[in-house]
Structures are given as C-alpha cells and as structure tokens.
N, C-alpha and C positions, 0 to 999 in steps of 0.2 A: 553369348551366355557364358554364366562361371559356372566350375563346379568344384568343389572340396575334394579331393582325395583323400586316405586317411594318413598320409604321412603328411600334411599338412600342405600340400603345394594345391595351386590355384593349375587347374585345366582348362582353357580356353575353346570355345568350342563356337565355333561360325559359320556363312558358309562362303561359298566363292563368287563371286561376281563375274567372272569370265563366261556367263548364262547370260548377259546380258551384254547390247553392244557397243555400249558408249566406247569413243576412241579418244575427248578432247575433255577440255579439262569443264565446259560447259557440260556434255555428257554425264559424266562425273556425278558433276552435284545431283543432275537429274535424277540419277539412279536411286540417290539417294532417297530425292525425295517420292519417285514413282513406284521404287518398288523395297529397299532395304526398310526404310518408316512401315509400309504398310508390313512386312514379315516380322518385324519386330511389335504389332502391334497384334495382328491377326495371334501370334505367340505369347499376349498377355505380359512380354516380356518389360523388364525396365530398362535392361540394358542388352544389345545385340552385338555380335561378333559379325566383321565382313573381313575376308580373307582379298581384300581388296587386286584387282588385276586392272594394271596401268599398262596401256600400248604405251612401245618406245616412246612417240614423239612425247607425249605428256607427259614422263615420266621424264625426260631428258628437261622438259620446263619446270618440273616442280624442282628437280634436284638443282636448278639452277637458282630459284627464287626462295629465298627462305621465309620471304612474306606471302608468297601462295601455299605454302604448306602450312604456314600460321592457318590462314583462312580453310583449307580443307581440315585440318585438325578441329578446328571450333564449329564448322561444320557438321561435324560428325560427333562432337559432344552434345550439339544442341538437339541435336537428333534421335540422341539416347545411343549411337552408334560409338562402337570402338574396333580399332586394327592393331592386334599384333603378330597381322602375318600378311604377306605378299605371295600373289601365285606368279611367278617371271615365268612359268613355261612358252608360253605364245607369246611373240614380240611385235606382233601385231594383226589386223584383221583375223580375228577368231571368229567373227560372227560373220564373214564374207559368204555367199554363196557357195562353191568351192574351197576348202581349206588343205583338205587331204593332208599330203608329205610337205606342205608350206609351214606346217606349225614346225618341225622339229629344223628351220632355218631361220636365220643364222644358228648356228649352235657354239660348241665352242672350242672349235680350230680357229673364230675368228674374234678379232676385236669386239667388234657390234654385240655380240655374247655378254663379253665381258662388262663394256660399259654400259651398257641397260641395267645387269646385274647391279651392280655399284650403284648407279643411280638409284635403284628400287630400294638399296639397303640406305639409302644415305636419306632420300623421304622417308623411310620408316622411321628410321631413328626419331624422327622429328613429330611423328604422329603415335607414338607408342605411348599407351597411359603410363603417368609417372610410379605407378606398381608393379609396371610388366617387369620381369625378370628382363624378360630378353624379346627378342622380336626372330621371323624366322621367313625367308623367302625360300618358295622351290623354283626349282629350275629345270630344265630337260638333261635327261641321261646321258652326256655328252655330246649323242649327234644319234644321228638316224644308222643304221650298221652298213650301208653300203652307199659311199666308198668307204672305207676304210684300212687303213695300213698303219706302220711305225712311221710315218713320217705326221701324219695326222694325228695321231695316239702324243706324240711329242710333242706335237703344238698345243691340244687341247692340253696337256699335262702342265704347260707351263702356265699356262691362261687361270688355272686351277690357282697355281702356287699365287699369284698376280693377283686374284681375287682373296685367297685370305688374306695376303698384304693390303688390301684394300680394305678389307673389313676392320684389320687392327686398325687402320688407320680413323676408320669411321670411331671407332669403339674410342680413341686418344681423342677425338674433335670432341665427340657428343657424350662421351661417358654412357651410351647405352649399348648390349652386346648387341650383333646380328648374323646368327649361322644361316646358313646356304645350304640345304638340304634336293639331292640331285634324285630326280622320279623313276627308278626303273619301269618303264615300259615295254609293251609287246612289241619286237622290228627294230628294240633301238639296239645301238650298243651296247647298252647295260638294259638286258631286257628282266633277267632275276638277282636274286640278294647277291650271289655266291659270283658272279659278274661284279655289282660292285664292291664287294671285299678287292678283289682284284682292280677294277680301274681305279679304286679310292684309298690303294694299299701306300702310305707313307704322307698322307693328307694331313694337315693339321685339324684336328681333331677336334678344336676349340671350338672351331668356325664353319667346318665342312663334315656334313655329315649323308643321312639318307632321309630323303620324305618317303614314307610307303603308303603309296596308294592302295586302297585296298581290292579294288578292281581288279588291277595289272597283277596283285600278287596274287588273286583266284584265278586269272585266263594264264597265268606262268604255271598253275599248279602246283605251286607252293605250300608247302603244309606250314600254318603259319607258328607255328611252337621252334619247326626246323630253320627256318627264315630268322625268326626274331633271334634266336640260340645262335646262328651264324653270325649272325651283325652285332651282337654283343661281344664274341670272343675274337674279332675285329676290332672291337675299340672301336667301332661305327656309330655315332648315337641316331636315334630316329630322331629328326630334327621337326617330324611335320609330320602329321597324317591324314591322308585324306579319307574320310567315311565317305567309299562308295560300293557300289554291288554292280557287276555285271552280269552280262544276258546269260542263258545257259539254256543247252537244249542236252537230257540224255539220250533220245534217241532221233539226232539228226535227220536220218534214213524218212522218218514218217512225220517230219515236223517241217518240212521244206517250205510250205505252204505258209503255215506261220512266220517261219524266220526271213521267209521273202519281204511279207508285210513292214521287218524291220532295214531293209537294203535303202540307202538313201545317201544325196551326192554332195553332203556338207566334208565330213569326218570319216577318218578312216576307222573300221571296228575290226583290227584283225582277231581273228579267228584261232585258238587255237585247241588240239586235241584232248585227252587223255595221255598221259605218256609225253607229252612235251617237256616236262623237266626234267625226264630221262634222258631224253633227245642228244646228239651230240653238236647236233645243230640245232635252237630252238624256232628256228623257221623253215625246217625242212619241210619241204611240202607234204611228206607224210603225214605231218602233225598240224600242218598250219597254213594260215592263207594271211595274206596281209587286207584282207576285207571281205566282209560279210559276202558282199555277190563272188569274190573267189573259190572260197569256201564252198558255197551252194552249188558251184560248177564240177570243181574239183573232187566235193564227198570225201574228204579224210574220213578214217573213222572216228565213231562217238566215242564217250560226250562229247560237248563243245563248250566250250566258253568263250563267249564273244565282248569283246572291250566295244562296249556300251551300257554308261553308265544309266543306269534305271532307278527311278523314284525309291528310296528304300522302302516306303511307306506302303506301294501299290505295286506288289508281284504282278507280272506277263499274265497273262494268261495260258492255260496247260491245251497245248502242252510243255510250254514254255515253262521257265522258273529262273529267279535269280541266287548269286550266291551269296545271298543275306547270313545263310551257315558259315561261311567263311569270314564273314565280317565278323559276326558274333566270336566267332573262336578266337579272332586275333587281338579284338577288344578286351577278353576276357586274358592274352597273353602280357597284355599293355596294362591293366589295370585292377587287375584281381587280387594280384598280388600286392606287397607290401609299400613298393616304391610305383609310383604313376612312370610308366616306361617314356611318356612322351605329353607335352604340356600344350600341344595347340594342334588344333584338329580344325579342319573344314568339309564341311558336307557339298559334295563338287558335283552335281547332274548337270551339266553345262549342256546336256544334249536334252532337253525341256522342249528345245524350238523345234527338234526333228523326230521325236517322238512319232509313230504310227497315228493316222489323225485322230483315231476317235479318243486317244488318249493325251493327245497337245493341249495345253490352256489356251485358251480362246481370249482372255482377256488377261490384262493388267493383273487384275483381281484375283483370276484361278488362278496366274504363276507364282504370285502372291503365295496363297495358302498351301499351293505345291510344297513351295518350298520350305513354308514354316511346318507341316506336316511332317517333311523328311525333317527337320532340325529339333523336332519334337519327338520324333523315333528315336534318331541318334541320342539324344539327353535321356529319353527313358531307359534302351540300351545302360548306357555310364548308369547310371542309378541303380542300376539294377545290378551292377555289379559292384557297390555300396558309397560310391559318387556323391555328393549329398550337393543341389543347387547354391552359390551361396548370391550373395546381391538381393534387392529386390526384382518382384517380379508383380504385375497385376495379374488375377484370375480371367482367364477367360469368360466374356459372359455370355455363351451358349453353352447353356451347361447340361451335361447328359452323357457327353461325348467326346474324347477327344478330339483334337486335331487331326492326328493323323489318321484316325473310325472315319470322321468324315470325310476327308481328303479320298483316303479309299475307296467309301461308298461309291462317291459320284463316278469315279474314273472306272466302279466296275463294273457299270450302268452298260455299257457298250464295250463290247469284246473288240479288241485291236484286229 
C-alpha cells in the first residue's frame, strides 16, 4: 500500500514474507499466489506491498538470471503486488523447526554475508516499480555479540565498506539506488541505537544506514524520541522500519503462567528487564535472558519485554499486553512532523506459525486476514497521524466492520 505524507513523498508500507516458508524460486510464486493475492484482496486493496525475503540459494539464482527476475517482476504486477524492499536478515531456513542462534549466521565477519546482500540489492534493482525512489534491504546487526573482538569488528568493518562499493556499483549498472539498513537487535552486537552510532560511525551514509524495528527498540527500552534524536545527530538515516510490537508482562512475578503458554522451540524471544538500557551490559543477567524459558527460570525483575512479535491488531490477553504504546510514539516521531522520517515500512509478525494455539491460524485463509488486519492497523495508525492513502484501493465488502474489529473478535474468542 501507498500513502501521502504531507511534504509530498510517497511511504510504502507492506509486510514481510519471512512468515511464510517458501525457499525456491517455485515457492515464491506460490506465495504469491496462496497468500500475498488473498491479503491484498481480503484488504480491498488495489495495490499491495511485500517486503519480499529470498533464502540464499534463490536469491544467488535470480541475481544470476536477469530473465528470472523479468518473470518475478511481471509476476508480481500481474498480481497487483509491488516490492521495494528486501528483508536479508535470515539466509536461510527461517521457517525450519529449530532456528534459534542459526538466524544471526553467517553474519558479516564472513563473505557469505556479503554476497547474499549484493545479490538481494542487485534483484531489487530489477524488481523496483519505475517511481520508487530508491529500494532498501535490512540486514542483521553485524553478528550475534559472542564471540566477539577487534579482529572480528575489523573484518566485519571492512565487509561493511565492500558492500557500499557494491551497491555504488549496483546504482552505475541499473541507475536505481539501494541502501542496506542494519536491525539492532536484542544479544546482537548492535543491540540499541547508540551501539550503532558506534559500529556505523564513518559509514557511508548514502547507502548504509539503520532499519528500526520496532519491537527490538521497545524490549532495548528505548525511549523512541531519544533513539530517533541519536541516529539523526549521527548522520544515521532510518533506511527501513519495521511496524512490530512485542510481548510485555508488568508484573512477571504473577504472570508465569501466562508467559509459559508463550515458550516455544522455533525462535529465540530474549527477554529483557526494566533498566536494560541502563545496563552496562545490556545482557546482563540482571536484566535479561536470551529466551523466554531463561527468563522464567531465572526471574529478573519486572517489567519484561519479550522479542516476540505479536499480531498488532489482537493484544495478549491480561495479564499480558503488548507495546503497541511504543509503536504509536515512534510512528508519531517518524511522521507527525513535517518531513516523513523514513519511506518504507513492513509489518513483520513472522511468528504467526508459533503463536499459543488457540491463537495460531488454522488455515490459509485466517493467516490471510491476520495479516491484512495488522496491515490495516498499521495504515490506520499512518493516517491518523495525517498520511492520506494514495493509489486505488476496492472497499471491502463486509461492511460494518473493519478488518482488523474482526480479525480481533475471533482470536479473542478463546484466551491463549
């Protein structure tokens, strides 16, 4: 979906596809056709955003063939679908039963890093509607924080400089830009802003910037006005945003029970306190656990915020709650104002399939409306903070209600 800002720029707004598990280039189109058409339609929309996520091996064959990327671009016209943005964080099996510390490898002390990256920028290029400004890929926050030393810090540092060269280079082939926006996360090396001002300090700036998740920056604790103010006076741009909300319990102590219900052995949900961006270490065990069942074991104290991305549409139930308030505030630090802070946004619940059961989609169809739901939130959000839709769009024809009233209801049918 588009939306107007008032200084004239076009905000892209989609969501991620790394919810779903296609790996090959058949997968792909499937996706297309099983679930991105129906979210696009279930949303009355005319035209949908997919923040598209390519495992290595596909992604090393499109950027190979420039007549496969012909055919996924037309693909994805014909479908009412557009991409201008790529999610590079996971390089492969995201949807495997076990994933855990395998998403943040390779990272980028190593080649493998690099050239996936390149690759993902070099099919964008080719799949970017002829109006996008620019296209924009995130990536992982350089590597997961342990091992870590100056010998590693100097390999990824150069692999860094390697990859804008690469992208100028892309930009001189195709004539379209593509920045590389790096996710601070909870456990990585760059777990909050003020992290990467420091690992992203002498960066070129054209092409490398930060994606802010919005999750990561409510389980960092981040006040998002102080965050956005830091990465600004860095010369940092938000190259990407992801609209997500994580878990939150304020009083851990008497919510065990519940936040059990959410322990599960796909994804890691670290966990972290109150006082963590205080912290001098932000994974001191004082503050934090590197996963949900740690956490529950260990009892830091409350609140908690736990990186587990949740429906924005459909809060936990209490005593549970998510931090949709922190989403709201950051959107409102991105967008309120005069200049739109950042042009392409995706809505990322990638944790849909591990959900507590009575709250998982059962079919095709519910993950469907899931997610047009959350994509329906997110655009109200923008709107509301005077966003105006532009493109066509069809009205929905169950009319009474929105998308996301009903998405809600059902899932609040049965308590997780």
């Amino acid at each position: 979906m588009r939306l107007r800002h008032a200084d004239g720029s076009t905000v892209h707004l989609g969501y991620c596809t790394n919810v779903h598990p296609a790996e090959d280039a058949a997968g792909i189109l499937a996706q297309l056709r099983t679930h991105a058409e129906p979210v696009r339609e279930a949303l009355g929309a005319g035209l949908l955003g997919l923040g598209l996520w390519l495992a290595a091996p596909v992604a090393a064959e499109l950027a190979a063939d420039p007549a496969a990327r012909r055919r996924l671009r037309a693909e994805l016209t014909r479908r009412g679908l557009e991409v201008v943005t790529l999610n590079g964080f996971p390089y492969a099996a995201f949807q495997a039963p076990v994933v855990k510390g395998a998403v943040y490898r390779p990272d980028w002390t190593t080649d493998a890093r690099l050239r996936y990256t390149l690759d993902l920028a070099r099919i964008l290029a080719d799949l970017l509607p002829d109006d996008a400004a620019r296209g924009s890929v995130s990536t992982l926050p350089l590597a997961w924080r342990q091992p870590w030393d100056a010998a590693r810090a100097d390999a990824g540092r150069r692999r860094l400089d390697d990859l804008a060269a690469g992208l100028a280079a892309i930009e001189r082939d195709t004539g379209r830009p593509v920045r590389v926006g790096f996710e601070p996360e909870p456990g990585c090396v760059v777990e909050r802003t003020g992290q990467a001002v420091t690992a992203l300090a002498g960066v070129d700036t054209d092409r490398l910037g930060v994606c802010l998740d919005l999750a990561h920056l409510a389980c960092a604790w981040e006040e998002p006005a102080e965050a956005l103010a830091r990465l600004r006076a860095a010369g940092l741009p938000v190259v990407k945003v992801q609209v997500s909300a994580a878990l939150e319990a304020a009083h851990p102590s008497t919510a065990a029970d519940a936040l059990a219900r959410w322990v599960e052995p796909r994804f890691l949900h670290q966990t972290r306190a109150a006082g963590t961006a205080h912290a001098a270490d932000p994974a001191d065990p004082a503050y934090a656990a590197d996963d949900l069942d740690g956490a529950l074991a260990g009892r830091p104290p409350g609140p908690w915020r736990v990186h587990y991305h949740v429906p924005l549409h459909a809060p936990p139930e209490p005593p549970l709650t998510s931090t949709v308030p922190v989403l709201r505030t950051a959107l409102a630090e991105l967008f309120a104002g005069p200049a739109a802070g950042c042009d392409h946004l995706d809505v990322e619940t990638y944790t849909w399939g591990v959900l507590p059961a009575a709250r998982r989609p059962r079919t095709d169809a519910e993950l469907a409306d899931g997610i047009a739901a959350e994509l329906a939130f997110a655009r109200d959000e923008l709107v509301a903070l005077g966003l105006t839709p532009a493109g066509e769009s069809r009205p929905d024809d169950r009319r009474g209600t929105t998308m996301s009233e009903r998405v809600t209801d059902r899932h609040s049918e049965v308590p997780a």
